[in-house]
C-alpha positions as CSV (number, residue, x, y, z in Angstrom):
1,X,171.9,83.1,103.4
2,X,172.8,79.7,103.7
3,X,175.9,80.3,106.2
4,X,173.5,82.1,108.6
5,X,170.6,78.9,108.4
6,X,173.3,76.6,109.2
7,X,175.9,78.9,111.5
8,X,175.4,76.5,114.1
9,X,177.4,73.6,112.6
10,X,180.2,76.2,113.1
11,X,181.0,74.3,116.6
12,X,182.2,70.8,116.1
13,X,180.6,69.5,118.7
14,X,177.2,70.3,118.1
15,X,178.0,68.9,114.5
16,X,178.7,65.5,115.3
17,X,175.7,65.0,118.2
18,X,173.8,66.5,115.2
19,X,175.0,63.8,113.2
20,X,174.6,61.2,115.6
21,X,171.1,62.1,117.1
22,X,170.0,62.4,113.1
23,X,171.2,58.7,112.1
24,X,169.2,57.5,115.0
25,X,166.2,59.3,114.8
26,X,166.1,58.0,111.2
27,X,165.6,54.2,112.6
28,X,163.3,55.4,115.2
29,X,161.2,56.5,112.4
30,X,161.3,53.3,110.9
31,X,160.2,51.6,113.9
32,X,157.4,54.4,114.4
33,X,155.6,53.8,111.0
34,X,156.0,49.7,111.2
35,X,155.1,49.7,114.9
36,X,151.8,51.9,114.3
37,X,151.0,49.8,111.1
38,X,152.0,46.4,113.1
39,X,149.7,47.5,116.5
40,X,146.3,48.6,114.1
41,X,147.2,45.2,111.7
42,X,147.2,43.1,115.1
43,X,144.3,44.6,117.2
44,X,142.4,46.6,114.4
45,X,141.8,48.7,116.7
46,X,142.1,52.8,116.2
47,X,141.9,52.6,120.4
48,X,144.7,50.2,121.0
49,X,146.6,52.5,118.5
50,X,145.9,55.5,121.0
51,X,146.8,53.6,123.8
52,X,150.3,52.2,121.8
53,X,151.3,56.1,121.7
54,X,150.1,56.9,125.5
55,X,152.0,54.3,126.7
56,X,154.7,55.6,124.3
57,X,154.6,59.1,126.1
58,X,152.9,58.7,129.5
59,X,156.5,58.0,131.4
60,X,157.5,60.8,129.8
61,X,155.0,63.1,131.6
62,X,155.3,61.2,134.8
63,X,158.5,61.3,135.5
64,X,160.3,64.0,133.0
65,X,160.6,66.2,136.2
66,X,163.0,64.0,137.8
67,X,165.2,63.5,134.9
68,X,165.3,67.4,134.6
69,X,166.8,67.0,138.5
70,X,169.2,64.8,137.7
71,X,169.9,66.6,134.3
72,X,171.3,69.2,137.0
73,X,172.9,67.3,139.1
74,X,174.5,64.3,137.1
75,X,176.3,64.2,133.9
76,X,174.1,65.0,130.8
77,X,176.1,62.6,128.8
78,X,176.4,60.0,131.0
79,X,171.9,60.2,131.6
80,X,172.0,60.1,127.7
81,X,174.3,57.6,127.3
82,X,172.1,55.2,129.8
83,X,169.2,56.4,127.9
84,X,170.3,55.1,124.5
85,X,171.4,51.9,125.6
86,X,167.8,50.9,127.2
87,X,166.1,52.2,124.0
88,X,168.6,49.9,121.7
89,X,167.7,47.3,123.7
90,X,164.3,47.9,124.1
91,X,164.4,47.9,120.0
92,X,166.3,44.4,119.3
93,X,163.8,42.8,122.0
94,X,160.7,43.8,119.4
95,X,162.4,42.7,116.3
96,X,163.3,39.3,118.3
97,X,159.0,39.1,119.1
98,X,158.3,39.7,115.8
99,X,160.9,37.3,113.9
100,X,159.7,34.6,116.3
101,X,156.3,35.1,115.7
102,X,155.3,35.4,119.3
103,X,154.6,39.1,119.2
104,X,151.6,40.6,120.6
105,X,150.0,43.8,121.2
106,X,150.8,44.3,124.8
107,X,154.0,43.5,124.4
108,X,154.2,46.5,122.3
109,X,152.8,48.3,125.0
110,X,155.2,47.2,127.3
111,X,158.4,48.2,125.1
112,X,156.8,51.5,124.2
113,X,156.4,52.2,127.9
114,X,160.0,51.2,128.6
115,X,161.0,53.3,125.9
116,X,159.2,56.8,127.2
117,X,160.6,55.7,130.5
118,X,164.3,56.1,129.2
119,X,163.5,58.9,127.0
120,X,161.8,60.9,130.4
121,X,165.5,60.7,131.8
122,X,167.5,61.6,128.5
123,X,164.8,64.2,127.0
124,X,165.8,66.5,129.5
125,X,169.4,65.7,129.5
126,X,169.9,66.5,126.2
127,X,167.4,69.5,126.1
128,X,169.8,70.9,128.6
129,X,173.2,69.4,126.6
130,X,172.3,71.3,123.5
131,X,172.8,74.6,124.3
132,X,175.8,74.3,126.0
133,X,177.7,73.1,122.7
134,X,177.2,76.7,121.3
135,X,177.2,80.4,121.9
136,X,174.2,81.8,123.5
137,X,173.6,84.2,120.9
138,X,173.4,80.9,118.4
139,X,170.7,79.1,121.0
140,X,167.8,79.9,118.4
141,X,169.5,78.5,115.5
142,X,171.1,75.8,117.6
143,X,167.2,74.5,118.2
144,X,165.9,75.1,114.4
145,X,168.6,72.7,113.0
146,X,167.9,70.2,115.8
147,X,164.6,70.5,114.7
148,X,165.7,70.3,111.2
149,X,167.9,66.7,111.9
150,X,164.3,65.1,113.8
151,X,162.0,66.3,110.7
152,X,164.5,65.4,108.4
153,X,164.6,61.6,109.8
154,X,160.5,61.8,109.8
155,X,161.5,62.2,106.2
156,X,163.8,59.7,105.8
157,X,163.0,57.3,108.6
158,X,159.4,56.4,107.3
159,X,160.4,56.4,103.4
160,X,163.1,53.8,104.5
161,X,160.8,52.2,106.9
162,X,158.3,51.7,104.3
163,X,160.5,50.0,102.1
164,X,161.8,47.7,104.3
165,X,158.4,46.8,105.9
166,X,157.2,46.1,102.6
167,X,159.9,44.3,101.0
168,X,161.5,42.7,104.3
169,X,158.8,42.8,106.7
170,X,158.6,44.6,110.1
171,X,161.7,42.8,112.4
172,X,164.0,44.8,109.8
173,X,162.7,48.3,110.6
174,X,163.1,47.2,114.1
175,X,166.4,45.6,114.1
176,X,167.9,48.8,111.9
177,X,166.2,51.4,114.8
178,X,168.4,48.8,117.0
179,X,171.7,49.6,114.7
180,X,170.9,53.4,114.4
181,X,171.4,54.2,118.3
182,X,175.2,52.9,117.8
183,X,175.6,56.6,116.0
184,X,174.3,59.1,118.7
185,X,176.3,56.4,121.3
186,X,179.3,56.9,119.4
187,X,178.8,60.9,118.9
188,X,178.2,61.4,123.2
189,X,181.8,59.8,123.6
190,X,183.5,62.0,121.3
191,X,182.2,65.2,122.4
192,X,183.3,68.1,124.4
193,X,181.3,68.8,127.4
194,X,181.7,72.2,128.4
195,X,179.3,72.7,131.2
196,X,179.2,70.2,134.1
197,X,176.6,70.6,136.7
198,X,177.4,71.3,140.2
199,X,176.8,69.1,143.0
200,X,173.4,69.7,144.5
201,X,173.1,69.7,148.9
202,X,169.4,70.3,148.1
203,X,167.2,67.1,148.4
204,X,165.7,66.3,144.6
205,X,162.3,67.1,145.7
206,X,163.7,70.6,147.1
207,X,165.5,71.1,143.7
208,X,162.4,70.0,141.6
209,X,160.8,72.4,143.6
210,X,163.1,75.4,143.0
211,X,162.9,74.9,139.4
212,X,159.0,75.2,139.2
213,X,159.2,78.3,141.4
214,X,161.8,79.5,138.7
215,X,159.1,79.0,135.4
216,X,156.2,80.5,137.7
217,X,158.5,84.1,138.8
218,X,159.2,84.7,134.7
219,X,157.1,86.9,133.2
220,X,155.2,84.4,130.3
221,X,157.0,81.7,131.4
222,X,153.7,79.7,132.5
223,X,151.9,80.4,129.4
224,X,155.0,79.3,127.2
225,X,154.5,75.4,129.0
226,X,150.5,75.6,129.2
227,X,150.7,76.6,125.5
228,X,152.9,73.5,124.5
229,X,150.7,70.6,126.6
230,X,148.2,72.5,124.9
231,X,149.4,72.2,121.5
232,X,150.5,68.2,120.8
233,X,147.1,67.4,123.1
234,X,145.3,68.9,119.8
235,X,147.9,68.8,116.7
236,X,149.6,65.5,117.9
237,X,146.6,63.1,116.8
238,X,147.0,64.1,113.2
239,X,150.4,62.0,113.5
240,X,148.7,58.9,115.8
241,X,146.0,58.7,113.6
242,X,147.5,58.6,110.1
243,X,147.1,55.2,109.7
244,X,143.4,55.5,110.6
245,X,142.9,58.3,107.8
246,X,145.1,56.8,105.1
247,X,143.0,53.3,105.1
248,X,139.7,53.8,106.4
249,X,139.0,57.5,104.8
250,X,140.8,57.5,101.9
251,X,141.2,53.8,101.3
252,X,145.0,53.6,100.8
253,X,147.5,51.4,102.4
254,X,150.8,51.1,103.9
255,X,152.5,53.2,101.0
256,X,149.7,55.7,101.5
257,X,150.4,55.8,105.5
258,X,154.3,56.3,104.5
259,X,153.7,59.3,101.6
260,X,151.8,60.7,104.7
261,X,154.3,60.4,107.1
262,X,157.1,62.2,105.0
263,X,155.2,64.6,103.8
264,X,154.2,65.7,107.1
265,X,158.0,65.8,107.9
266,X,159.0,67.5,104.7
267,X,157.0,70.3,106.1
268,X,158.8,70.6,109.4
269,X,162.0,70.6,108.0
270,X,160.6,73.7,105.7
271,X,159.1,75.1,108.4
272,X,162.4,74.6,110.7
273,X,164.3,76.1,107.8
274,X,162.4,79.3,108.2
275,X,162.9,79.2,111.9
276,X,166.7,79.0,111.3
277,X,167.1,81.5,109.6
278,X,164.8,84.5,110.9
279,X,167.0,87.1,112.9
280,X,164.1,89.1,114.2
281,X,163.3,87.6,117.5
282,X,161.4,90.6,118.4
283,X,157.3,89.8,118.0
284,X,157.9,86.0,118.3
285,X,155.0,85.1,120.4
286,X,152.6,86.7,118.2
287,X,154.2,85.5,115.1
288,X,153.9,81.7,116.6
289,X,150.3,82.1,117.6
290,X,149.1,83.5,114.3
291,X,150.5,80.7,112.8
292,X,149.0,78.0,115.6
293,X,145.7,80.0,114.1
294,X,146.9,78.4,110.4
295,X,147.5,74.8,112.0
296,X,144.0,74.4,113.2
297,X,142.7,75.6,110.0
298,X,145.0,73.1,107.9
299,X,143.9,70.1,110.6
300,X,140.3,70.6,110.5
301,X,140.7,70.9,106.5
302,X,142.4,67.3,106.6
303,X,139.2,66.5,108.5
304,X,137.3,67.2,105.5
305,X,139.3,66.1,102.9
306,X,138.6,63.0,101.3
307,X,140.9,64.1,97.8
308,X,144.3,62.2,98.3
309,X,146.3,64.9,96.4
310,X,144.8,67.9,98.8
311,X,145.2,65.8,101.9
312,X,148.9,65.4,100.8
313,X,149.1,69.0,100.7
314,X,147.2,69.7,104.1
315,X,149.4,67.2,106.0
316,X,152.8,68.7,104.0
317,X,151.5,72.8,105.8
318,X,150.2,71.0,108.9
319,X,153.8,69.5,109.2
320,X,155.7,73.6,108.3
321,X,152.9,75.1,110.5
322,X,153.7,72.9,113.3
323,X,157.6,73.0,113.2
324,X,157.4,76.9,112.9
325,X,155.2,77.0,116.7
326,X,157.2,74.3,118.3
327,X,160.5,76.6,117.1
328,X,159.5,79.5,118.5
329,X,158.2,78.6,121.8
330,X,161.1,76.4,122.6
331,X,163.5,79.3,121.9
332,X,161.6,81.6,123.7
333,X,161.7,79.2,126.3
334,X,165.6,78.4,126.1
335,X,166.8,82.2,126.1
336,X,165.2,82.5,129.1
337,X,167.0,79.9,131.3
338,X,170.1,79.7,133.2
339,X,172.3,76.5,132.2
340,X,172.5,75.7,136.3
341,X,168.8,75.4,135.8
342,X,168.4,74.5,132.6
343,X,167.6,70.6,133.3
344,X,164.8,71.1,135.4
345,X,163.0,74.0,133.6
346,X,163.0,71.8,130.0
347,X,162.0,68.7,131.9
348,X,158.7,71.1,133.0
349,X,158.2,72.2,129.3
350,X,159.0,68.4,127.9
351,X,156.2,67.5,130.4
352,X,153.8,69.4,129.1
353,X,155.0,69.6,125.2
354,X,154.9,65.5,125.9
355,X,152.5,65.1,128.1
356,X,150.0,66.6,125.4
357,X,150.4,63.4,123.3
358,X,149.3,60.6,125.6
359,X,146.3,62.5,126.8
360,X,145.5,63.6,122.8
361,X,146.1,60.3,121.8
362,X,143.9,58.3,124.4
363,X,141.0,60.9,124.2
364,X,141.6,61.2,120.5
365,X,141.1,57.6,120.2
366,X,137.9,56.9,122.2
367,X,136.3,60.3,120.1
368,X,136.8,58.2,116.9
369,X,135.5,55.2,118.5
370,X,132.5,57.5,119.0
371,X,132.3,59.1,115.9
372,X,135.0,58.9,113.1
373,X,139.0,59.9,112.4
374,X,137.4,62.7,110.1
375,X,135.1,64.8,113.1
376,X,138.2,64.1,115.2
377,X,140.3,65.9,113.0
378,X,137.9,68.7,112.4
379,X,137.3,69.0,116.1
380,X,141.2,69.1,117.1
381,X,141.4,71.7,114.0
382,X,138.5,74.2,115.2
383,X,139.8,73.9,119.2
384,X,143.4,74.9,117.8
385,X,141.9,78.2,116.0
386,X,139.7,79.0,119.0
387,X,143.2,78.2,121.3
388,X,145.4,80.6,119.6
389,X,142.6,83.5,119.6
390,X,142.5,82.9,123.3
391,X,146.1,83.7,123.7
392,X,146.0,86.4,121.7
393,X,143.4,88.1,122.8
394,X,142.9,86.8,126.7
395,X,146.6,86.5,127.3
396,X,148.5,89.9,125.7
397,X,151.0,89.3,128.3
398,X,152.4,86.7,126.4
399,X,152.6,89.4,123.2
400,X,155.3,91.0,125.0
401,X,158.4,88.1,123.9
């Protein structure tokens, strides 16, 4: 059982990145939960919270498309390489602002925005460099245990981040995120590349071009990306919003934020444990929308909750529920690509998986300006359900994967 979850640590190479990617995704956690608890302490503010996390992920829908080019037609490891640098950076810059003193909200905004700007050109880079490191018959279980290293730092990352905001203060969790990109740095010079893209006589406009006109001629293709903006525009602001739900509705505090946080990604590791290791990809469109059907539910009953132990429970499924979707549509996705075109047709689905979370964020935010974090919740939840029935009734071609 165990050596068919894990068969794709089999490959060295996909080991290490593993490794690497895991130890730094771990201090990008840690920077997550003390920025979002540093932007609401400064501004108060459940909008300028929304906006931290669109400006977070707005680069990443803007210009993910022409990292997915260049993911064809450069290096992978060389675009992730210059990726991890900027974001290091980007990291000890903060923890500098906030040791000094000077730090303010928009300068959050500005780093954030710098960061989604980097990750826009190494999302897709690495989307594509994944794969490659193992057999294609091992793609789907490649993708559940990168799924399981980012849940397993959601874990991790806010549990240590926690502690170190609370008994060191915020320029730690910053300065350690800083640290934690040294790892995946290291692990991109050590690997093995096996698949180098060709050089491209096409102009990058032409190229973007030819890899929308690739997702558009597979059957379900289109529906696979619309169903991913689809799904962080609705299941992302249960993430954004913790901090708004754990002191405002249910009148914790930071430790209350943080048991929320790795609960949510003890679930996705769960849920990207059962991803690894189902064999039966037959039915897996179905399978991933009946479950969607489960997320709204679980959302919209966090909503209503206003019992600490049963929200910790709601946000532990929403977390599984999630994972399990996101699993299954990006392998769907993956087995369906070429690795010539690879690049371009994940930086498409990173656009709209990504793009979902500015855009649920920002409007998100101004809804609980309106009303409250609660009949945002509840909204998000019920759209979900009524989203997946869609699909599974208006769209049966997608049934068919």
């Amino acid at each position: 059982m165990l050596q068919r979850i894990f068969r794709a640590f089999q490959y060295p190479d996909f080991r290490l990145l593993w490794l690497g990617a895991c130890t730094s995704t771990i201090g990008t956690w840690m920077q997550i939960l003390a920025q979002s608890w540093l932007v609401y302490k400064l501004s108060n503010s459940s909008v300028y919270l929304g906006l931290d996390a669109f400006f977070g992920q707005i680069p990443i829908f803007l210009f993910s498309l022409f990292g997915g080019v260049f993911a064809d037609r450069k290096s992978r490891r060389n675009l992730l390489l210059a990726s991890q640098v900027v974001q290091m950076m980007c990291a000890f810059l903060l923890a500098g602002l906030v040791e000094t003193g000077i730090v303010r909200v928009w300068h959050i905004w500005c780093l954030s925005f710098t960061v989604g700007l980097a990750q826009s050109f190494g999302g897709p880079a690495y989307s594509a460099l994944i794969p490659t490191l193992v057999s294609k018959e091992d793609i789907p279980n490649a993708i559940a245990l990168n799924s399981i290293q980012f849940n397993l730092a959601r874990v991790l990352g806010p549990m240590l981040g926690g502690i170190a905001l609370t008994k060191l203060g915020a320029f730690w969790c910053f300065a350690l995120n800083g640290v934690s990109f040294l790892a995946v740095i290291f692990a991109l010079l050590m690997i093995r590349v096996h698949f180098v893209p060709e050089r491209k006589e096409i102009s990058v406009f032409e190229s973007m071009h030819e890899g929308l006109r690739f997702i558009w001629g597979q059957e379900g293709m289109a529906s696979l990306v619309a169903l991913a903006f689809l799904l962080t525009l609705l299941s992302f602001p249960l993430i954004t919003f913790l901090p708004v739900m754990a002191r405002d509705v249910l009148h914790g505090d930071a430790n209350t934020f943080t048991l929320f946080l790795c609960l949510s990604g003890a679930g996705s590791v769960i849920g990207a444990l059962v991803v690894a290791g189902t064999q039966n990809r037959i039915g897996q469109a179905k399978r991933a929308l009946l479950v969607m059907l489960l997320l709204g539910i679980l959302i919209a009953g966090f909503g209503f909750s206003r019992n600490l132990v049963l929200s910790t429970l709601l946000v532990f499924a929403a977390g599984a529920s999630l994972m399990i979707v996101f699993a299954f549509n990006l392998s769907l996705v993956q087995l369906r690509v070429s690795d010539a075109m690879r690049g371009r047709v994940m930086s498409v689905y990173n656009v709209a998986f990504r793009g979902g979370m500015p855009f649920g964020s920002l409007v998100s935010g101004l809804l609980i300006k309106e009303t409250s974090a609660p009949a945002m919740m509840v909204a998000n939840g019920l759209l979900l359900v009524a989203l997946g029935f869609y699909f599974l009734i208006g769209q049966r071609r997608i049934l068919k994967l």
